[in-house]
N, CA, C and O atoms as CSV, one atom per row, in Angstrom:
chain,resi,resn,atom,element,x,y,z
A,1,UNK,N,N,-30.513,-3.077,-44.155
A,1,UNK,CA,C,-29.785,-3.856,-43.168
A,1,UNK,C,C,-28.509,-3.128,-42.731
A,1,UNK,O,O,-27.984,-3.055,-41.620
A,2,UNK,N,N,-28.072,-2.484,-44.198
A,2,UNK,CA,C,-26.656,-1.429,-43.443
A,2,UNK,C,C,-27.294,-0.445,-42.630
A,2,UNK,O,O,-26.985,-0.172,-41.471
A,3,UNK,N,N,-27.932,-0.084,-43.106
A,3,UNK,CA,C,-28.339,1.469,-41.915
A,3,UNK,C,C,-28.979,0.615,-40.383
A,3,UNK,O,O,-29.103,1.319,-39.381
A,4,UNK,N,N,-29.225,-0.369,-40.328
A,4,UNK,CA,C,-29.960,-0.973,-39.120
A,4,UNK,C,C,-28.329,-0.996,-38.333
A,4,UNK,O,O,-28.048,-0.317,-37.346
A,5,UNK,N,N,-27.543,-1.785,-38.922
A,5,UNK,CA,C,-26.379,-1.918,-38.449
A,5,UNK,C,C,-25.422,-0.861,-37.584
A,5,UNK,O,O,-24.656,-0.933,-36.623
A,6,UNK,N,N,-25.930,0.189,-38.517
A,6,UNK,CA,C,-25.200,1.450,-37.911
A,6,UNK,C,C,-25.634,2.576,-37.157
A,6,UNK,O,O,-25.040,3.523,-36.641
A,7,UNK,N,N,-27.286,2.091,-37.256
A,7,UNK,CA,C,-28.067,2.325,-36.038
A,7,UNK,C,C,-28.003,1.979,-34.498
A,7,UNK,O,O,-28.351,2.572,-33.477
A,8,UNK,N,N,-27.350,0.647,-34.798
A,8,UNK,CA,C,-26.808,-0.193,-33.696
A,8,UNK,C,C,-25.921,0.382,-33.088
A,8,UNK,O,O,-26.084,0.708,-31.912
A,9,UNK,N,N,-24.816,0.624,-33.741
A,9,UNK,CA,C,-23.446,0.806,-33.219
A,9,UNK,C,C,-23.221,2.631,-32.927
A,9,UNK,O,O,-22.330,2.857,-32.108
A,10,UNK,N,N,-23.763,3.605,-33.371
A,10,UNK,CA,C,-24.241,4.568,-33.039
A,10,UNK,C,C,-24.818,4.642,-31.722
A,10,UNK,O,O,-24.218,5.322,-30.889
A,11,UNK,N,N,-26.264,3.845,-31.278
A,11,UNK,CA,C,-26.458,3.879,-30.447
A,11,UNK,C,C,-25.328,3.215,-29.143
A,11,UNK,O,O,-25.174,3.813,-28.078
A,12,UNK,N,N,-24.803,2.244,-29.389
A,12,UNK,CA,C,-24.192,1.665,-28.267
A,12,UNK,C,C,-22.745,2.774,-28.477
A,12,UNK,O,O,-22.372,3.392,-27.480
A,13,UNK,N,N,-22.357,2.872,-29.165
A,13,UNK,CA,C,-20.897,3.831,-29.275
A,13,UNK,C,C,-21.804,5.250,-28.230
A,13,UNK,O,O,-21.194,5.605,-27.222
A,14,UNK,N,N,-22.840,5.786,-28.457
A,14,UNK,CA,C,-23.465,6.557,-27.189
A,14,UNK,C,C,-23.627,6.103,-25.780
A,14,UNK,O,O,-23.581,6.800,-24.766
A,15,UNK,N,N,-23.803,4.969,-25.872
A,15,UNK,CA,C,-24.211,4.137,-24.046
A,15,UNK,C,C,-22.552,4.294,-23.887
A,15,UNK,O,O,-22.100,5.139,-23.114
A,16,UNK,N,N,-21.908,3.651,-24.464
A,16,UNK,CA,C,-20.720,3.329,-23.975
A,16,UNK,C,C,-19.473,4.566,-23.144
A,16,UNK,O,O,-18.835,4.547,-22.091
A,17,UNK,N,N,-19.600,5.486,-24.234
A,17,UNK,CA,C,-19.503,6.943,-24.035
A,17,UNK,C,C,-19.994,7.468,-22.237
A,17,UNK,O,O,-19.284,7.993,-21.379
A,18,UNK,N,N,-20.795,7.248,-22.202
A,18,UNK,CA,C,-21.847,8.334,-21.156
A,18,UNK,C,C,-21.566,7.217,-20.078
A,18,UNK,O,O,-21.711,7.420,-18.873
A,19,UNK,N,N,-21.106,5.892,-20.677
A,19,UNK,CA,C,-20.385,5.403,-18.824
A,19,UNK,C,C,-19.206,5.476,-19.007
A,19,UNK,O,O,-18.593,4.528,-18.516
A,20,UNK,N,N,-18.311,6.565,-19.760
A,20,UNK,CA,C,-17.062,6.394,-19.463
A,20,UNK,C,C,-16.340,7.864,-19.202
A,20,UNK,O,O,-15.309,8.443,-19.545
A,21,UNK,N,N,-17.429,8.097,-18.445
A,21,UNK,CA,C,-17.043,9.867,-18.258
A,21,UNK,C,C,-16.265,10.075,-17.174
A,21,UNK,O,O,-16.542,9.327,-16.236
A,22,UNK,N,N,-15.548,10.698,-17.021
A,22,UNK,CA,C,-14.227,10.677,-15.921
A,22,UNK,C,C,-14.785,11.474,-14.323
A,22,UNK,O,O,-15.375,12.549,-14.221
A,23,UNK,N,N,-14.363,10.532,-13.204
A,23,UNK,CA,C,-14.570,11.384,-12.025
A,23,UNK,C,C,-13.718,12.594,-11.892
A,23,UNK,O,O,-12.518,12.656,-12.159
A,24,UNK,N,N,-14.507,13.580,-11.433
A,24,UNK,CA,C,-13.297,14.361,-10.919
A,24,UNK,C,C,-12.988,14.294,-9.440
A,24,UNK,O,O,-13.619,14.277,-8.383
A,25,UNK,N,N,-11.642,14.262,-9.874
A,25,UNK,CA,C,-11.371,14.864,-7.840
A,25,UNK,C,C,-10.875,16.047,-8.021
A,25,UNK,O,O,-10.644,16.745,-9.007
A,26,UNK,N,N,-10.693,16.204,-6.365
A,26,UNK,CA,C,-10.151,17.646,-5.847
A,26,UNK,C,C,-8.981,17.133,-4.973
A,26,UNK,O,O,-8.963,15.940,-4.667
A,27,UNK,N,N,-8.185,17.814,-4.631
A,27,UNK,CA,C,-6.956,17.972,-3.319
A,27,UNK,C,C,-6.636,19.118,-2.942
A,27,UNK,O,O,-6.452,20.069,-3.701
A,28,UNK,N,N,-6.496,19.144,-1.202
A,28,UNK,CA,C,-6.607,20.260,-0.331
A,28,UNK,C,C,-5.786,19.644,0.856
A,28,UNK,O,O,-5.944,18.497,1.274
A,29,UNK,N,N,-4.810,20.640,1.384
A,29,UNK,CA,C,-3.997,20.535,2.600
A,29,UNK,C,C,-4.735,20.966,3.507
A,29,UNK,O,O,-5.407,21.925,3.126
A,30,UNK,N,N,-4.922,20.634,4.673
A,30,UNK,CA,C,-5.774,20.739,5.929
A,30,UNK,C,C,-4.445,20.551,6.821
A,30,UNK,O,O,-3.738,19.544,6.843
A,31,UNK,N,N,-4.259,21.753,7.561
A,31,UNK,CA,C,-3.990,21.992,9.053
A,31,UNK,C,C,-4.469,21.365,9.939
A,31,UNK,O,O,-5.599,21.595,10.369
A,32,UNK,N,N,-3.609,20.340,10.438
A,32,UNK,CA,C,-3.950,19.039,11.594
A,32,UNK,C,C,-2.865,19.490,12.654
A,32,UNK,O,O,-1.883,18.760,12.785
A,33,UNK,N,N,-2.945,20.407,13.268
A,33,UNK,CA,C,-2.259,20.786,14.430
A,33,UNK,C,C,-1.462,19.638,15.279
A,33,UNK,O,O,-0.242,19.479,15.319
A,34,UNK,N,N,-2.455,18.893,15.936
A,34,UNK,CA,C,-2.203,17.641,16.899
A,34,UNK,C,C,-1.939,16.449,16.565
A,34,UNK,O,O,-1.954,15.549,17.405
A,35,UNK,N,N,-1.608,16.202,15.093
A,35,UNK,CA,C,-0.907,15.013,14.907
A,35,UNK,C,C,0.727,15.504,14.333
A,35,UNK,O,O,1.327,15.811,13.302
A,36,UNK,N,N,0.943,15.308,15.940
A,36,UNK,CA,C,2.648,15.211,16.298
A,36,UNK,C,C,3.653,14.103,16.246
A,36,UNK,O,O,4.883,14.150,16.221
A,37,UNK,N,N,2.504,12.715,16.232
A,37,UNK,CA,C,3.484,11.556,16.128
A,37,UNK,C,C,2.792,10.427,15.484
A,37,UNK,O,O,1.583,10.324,15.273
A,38,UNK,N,N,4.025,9.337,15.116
A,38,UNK,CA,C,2.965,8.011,14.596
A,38,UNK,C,C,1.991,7.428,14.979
A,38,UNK,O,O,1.364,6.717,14.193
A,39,UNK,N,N,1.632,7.566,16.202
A,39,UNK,CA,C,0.400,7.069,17.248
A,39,UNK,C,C,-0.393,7.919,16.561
A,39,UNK,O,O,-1.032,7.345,15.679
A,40,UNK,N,N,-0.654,9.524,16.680
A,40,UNK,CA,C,-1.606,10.141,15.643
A,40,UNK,C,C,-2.287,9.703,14.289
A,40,UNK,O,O,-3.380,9.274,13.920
A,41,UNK,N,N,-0.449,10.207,13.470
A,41,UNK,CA,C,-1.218,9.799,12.195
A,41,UNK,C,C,-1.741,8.728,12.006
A,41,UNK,O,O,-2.648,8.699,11.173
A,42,UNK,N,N,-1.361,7.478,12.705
A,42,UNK,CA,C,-2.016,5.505,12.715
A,42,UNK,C,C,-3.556,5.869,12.536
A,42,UNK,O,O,-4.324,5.750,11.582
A,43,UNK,N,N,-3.723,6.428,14.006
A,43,UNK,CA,C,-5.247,6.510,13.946
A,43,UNK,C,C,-6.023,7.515,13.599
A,43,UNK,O,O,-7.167,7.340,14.018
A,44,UNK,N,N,-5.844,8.767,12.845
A,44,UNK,CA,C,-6.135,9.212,11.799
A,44,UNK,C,C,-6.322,8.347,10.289
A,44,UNK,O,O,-7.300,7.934,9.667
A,45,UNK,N,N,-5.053,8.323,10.102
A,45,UNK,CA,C,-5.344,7.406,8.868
A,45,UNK,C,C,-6.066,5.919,8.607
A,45,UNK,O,O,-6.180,5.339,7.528
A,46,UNK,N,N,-6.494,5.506,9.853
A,46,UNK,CA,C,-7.427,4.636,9.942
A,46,UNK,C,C,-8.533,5.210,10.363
A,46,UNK,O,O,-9.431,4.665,9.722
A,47,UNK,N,N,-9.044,6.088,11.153
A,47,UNK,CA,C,-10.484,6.988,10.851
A,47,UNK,C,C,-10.737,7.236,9.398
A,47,UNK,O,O,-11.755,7.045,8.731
A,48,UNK,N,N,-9.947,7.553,9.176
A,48,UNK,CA,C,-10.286,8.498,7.662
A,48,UNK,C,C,-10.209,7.514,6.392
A,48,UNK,O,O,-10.538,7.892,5.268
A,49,UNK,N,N,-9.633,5.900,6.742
A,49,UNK,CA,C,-9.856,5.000,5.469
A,49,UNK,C,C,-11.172,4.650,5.828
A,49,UNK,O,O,-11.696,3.978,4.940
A,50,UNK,N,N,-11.868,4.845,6.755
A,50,UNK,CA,C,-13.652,4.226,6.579
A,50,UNK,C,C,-14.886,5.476,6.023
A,50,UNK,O,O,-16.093,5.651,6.191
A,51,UNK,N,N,-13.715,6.201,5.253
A,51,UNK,CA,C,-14.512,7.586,4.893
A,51,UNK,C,C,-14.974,7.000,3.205
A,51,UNK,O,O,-14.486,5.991,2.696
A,52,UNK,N,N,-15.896,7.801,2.611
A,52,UNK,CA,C,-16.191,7.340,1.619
A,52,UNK,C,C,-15.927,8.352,0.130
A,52,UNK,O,O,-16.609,9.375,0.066
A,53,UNK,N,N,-15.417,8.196,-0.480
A,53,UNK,CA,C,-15.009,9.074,-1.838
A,53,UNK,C,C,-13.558,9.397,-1.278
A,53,UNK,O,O,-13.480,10.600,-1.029
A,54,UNK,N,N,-12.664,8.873,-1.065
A,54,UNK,CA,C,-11.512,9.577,-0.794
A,54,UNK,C,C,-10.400,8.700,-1.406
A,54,UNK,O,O,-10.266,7.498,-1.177
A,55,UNK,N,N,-9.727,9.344,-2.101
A,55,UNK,CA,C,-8.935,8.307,-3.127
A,55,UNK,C,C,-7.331,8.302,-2.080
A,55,UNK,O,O,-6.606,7.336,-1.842
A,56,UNK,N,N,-7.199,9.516,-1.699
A,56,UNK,CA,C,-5.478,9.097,-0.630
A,56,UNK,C,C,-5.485,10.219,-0.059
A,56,UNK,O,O,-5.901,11.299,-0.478
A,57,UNK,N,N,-4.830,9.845,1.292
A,57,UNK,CA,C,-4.511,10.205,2.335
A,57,UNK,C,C,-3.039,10.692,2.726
A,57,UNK,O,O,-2.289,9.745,2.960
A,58,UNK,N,N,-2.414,12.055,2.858
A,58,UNK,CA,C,-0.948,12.027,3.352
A,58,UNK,C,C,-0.920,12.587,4.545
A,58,UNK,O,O,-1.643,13.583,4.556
A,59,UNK,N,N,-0.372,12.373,5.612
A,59,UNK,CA,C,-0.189,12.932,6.862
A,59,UNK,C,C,1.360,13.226,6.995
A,59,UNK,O,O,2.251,12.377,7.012
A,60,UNK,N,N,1.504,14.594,7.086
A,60,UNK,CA,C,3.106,15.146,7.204
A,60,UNK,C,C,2.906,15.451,8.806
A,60,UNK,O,O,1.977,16.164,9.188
A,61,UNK,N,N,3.958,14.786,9.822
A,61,UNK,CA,C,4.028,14.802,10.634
A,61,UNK,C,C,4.817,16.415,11.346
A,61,UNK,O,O,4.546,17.166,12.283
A,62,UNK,N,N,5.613,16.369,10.551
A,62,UNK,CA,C,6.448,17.435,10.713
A,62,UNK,C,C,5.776,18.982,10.730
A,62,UNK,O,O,5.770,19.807,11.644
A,63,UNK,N,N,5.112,19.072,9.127
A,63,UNK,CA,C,4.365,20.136,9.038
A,63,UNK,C,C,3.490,20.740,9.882
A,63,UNK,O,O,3.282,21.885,10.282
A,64,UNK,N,N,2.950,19.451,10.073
A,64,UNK,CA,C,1.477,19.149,10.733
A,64,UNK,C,C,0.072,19.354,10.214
A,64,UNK,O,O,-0.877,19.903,10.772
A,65,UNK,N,N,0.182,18.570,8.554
A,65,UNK,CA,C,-0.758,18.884,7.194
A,65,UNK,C,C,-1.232,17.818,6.889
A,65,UNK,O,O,-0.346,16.983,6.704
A,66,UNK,N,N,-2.123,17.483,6.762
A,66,UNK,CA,C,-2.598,16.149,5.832
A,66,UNK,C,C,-3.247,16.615,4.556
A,66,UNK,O,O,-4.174,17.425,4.573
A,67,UNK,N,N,-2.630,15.969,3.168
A,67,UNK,CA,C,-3.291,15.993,2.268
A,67,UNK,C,C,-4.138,15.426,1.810
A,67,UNK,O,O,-3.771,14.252,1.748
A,68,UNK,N,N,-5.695,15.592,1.190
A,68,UNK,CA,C,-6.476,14.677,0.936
A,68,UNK,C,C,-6.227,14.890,-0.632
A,68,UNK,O,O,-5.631,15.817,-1.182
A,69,UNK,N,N,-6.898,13.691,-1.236
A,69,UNK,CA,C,-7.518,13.534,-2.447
A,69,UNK,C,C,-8.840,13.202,-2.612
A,69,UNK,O,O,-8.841,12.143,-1.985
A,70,UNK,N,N,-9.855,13.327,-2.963
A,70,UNK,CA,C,-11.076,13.067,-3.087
A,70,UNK,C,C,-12.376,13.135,-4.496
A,70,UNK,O,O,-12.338,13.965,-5.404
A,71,UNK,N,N,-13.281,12.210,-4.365
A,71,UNK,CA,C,-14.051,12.490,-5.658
A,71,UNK,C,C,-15.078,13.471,-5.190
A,71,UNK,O,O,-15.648,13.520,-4.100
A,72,UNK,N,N,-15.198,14.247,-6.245
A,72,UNK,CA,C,-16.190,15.666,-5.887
A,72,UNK,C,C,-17.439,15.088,-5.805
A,72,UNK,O,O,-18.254,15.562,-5.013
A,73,UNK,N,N,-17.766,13.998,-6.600
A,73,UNK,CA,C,-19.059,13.975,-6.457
A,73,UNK,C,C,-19.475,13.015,-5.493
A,73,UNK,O,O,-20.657,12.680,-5.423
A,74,UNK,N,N,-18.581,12.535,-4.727
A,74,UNK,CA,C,-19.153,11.737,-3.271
A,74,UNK,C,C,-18.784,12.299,-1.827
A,74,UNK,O,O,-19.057,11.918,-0.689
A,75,UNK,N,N,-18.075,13.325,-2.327
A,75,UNK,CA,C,-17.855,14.069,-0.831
A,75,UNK,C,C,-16.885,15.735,-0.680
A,75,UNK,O,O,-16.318,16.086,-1.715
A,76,UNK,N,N,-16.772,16.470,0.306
A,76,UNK,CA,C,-16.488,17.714,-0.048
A,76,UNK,C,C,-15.467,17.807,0.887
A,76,UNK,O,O,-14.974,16.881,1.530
A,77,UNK,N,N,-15.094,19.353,0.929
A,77,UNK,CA,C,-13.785,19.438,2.121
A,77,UNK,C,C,-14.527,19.968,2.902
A,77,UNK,O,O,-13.607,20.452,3.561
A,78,UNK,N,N,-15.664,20.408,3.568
A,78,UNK,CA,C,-16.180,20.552,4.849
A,78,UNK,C,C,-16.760,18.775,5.478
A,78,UNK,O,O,-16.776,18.298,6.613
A,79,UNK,N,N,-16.981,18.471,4.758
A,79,UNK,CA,C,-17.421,16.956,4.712
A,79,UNK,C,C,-15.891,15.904,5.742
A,79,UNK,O,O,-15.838,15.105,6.677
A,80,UNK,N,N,-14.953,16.564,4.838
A,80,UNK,CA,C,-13.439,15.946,5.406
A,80,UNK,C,C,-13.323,16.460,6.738
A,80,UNK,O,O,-13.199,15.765,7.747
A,81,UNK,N,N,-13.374,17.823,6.689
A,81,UNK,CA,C,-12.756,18.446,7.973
A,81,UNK,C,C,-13.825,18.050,9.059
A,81,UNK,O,O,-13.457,17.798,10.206
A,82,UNK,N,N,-15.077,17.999,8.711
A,82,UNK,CA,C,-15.546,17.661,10.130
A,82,UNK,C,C,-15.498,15.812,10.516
A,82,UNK,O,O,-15.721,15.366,11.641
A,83,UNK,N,N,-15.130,14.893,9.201
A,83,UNK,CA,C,-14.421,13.802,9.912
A,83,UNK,C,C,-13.574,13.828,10.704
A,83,UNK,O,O,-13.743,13.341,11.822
A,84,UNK,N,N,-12.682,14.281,10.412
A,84,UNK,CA,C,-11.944,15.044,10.815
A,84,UNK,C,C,-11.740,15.132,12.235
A,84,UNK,O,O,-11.138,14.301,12.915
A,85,UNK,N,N,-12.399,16.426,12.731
A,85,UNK,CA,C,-12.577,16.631,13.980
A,85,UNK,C,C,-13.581,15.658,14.598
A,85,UNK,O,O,-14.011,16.132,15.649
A,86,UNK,N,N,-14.010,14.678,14.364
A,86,UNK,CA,C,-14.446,13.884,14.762
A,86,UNK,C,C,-13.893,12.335,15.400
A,86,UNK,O,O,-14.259,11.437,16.159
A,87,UNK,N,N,-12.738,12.731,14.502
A,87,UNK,CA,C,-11.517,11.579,14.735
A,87,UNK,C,C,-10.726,12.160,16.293
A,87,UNK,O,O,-10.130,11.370,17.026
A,88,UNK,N,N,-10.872,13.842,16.646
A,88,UNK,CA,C,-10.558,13.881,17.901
A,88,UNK,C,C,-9.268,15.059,17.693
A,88,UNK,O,O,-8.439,15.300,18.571
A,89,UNK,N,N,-9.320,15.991,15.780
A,89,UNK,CA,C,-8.139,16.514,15.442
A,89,UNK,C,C,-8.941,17.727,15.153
A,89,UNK,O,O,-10.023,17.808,14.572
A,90,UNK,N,N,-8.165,18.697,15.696
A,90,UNK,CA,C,-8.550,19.934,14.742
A,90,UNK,C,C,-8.494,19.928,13.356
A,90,UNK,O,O,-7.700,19.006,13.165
A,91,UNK,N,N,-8.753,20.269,12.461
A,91,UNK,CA,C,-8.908,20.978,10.816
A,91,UNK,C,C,-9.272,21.684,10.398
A,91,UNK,O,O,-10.418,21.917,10.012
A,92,UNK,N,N,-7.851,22.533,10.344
A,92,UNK,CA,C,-8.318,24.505,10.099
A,92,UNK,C,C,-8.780,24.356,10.657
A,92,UNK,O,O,-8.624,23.545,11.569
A,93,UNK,N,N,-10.335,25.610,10.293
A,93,UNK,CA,C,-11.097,26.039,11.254
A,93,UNK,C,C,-12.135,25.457,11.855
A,93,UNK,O,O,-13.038,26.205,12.228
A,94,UNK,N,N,-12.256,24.070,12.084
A,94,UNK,CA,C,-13.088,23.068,12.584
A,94,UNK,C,C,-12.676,22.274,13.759
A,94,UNK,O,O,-11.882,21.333,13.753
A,95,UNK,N,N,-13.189,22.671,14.569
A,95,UNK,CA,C,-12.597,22.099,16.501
A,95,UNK,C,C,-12.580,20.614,16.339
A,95,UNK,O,O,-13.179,20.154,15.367
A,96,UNK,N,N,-11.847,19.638,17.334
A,96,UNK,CA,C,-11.841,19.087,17.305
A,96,UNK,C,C,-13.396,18.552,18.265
A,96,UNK,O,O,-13.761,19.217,19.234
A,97,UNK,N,N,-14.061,17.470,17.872
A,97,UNK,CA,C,-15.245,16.848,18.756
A,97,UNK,C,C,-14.472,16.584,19.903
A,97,UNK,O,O,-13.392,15.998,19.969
A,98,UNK,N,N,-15.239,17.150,20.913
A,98,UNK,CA,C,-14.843,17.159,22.390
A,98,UNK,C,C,-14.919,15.697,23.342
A,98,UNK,O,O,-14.032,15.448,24.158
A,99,UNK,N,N,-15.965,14.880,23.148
A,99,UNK,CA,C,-15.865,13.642,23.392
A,99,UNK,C,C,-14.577,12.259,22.721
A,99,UNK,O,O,-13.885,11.428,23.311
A,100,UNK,N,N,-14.751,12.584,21.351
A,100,UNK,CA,C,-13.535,12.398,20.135
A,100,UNK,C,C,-11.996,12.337,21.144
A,100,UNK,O,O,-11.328,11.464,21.699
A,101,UNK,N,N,-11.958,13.593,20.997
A,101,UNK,CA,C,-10.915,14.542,21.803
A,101,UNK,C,C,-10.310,13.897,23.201
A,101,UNK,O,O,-9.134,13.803,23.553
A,102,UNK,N,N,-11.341,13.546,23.775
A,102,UNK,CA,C,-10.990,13.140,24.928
A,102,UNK,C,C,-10.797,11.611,25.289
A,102,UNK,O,O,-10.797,11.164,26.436
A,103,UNK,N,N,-10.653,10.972,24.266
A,103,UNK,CA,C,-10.168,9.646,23.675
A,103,UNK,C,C,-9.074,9.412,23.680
A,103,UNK,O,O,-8.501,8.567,24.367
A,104,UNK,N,N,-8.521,10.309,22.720
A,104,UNK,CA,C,-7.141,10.251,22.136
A,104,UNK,C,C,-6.195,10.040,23.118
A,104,UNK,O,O,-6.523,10.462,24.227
A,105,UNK,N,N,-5.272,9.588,23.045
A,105,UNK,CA,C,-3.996,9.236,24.179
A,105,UNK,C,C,-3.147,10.511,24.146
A,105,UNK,O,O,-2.893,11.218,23.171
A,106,UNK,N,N,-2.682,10.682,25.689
A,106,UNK,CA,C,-2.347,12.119,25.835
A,106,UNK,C,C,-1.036,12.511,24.978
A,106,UNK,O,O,-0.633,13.674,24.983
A,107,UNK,N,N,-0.463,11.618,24.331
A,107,UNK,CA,C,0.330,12.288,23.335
A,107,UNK,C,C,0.042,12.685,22.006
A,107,UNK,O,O,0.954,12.839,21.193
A,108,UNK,N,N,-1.260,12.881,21.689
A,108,UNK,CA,C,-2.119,13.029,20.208
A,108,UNK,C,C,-3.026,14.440,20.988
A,108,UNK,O,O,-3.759,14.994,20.169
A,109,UNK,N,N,-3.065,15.030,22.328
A,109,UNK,CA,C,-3.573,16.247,22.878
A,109,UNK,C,C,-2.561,17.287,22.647
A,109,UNK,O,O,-1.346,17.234,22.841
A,110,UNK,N,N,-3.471,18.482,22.083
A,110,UNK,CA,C,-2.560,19.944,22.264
A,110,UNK,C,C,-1.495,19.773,23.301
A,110,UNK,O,O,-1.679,18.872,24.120
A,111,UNK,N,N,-0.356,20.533,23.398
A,111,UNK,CA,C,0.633,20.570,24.478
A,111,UNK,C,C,0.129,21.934,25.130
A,111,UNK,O,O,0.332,22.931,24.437
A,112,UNK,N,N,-0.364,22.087,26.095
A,112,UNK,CA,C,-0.339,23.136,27.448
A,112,UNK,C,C,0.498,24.103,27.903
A,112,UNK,O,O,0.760,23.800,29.068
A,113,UNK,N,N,0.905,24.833,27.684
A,113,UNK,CA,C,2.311,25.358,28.639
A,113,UNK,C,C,1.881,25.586,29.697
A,113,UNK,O,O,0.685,25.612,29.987
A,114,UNK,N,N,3.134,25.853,30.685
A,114,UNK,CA,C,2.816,25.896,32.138
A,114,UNK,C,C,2.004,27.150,32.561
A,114,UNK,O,O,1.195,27.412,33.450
A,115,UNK,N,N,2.532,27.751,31.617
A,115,UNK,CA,C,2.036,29.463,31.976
A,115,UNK,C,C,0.257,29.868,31.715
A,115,UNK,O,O,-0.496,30.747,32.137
A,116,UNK,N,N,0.096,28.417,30.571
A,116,UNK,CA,C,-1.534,28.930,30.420
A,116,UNK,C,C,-2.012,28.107,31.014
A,116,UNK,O,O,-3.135,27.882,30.561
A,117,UNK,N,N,-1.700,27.314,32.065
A,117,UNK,CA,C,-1.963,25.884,33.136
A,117,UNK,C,C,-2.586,27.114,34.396
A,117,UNK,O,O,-3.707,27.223,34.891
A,118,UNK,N,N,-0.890,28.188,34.690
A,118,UNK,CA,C,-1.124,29.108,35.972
A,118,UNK,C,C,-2.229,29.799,35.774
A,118,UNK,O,O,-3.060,29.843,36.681
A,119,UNK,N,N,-2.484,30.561,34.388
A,119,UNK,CA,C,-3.891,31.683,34.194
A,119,UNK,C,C,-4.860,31.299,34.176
A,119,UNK,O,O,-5.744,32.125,34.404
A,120,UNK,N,N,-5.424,29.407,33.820
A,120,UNK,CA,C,-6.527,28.802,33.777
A,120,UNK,C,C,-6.705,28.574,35.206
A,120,UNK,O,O,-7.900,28.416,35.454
A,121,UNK,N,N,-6.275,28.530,35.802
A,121,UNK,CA,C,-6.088,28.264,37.736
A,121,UNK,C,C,-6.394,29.229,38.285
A,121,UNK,O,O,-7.053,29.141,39.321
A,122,UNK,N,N,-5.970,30.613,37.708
A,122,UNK,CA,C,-6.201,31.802,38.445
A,122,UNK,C,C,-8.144,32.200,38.740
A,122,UNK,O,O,-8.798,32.853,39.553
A,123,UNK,N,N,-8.406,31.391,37.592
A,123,UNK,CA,C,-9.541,32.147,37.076
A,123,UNK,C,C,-11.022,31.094,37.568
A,123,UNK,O,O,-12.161,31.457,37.275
């Protein structure tokens, strides 16, 4: 009856174990060029809370960086960045979606200078 007992608790001290194994995450700064103001980051950071595995979100306005946090095993950083550009933002090296893009209110668009306004005209 003792050894049944500790057959028991052996086994469950194993179940219990193997569901208490730790997620990992990752964190990575991503280059967000075009979020210049609070209108940006708002709706960034509400694109990106209907994302899935992502534990937090920082958007430095100034820098122009958002930091993610995320669980590895529900999602990746190419996974992020092309939300990402889907939300209508560059990330790094991932364009922004062109339809996305053309959503956004013109103060969340690249700024133009005049001079590459004149050479796109020329041509």
């Amino acid at each position: 009856m003792k050894q049944l007992k500790l057959c028991v608790l052996a086994i469950l001290g194993f179940v219990f174990t193997a569901f208490a194994q730790q997620k990992v995450n990752d964190k990575a700064v991503i280059k967000t060029p075009e979020v210049s103001c609070d209108l940006c980051k708002e709706r960034l950071e509400r694109y990106l809370a209907r994302s899935y595995g992502l534990l937090s979100v920082k958007i430095d306005i100034k820098k122009r960086t958002t930091t993610i946090a995320w669980l590895t095993d529900r999602t990746n950083i190419e996974e992020i960045k092309t939300t990402i550009a889907n939300a209508g933002f560059d990330a790094d090296d991932v364009t922004a979606e062109e339809t996305a893009y053309k959503k956004l209110p013109k103060e969340c668009k690249k700024l133009i200078s005049p001079a590459a306004t004149a050479d796109s005209s020329k041509n």
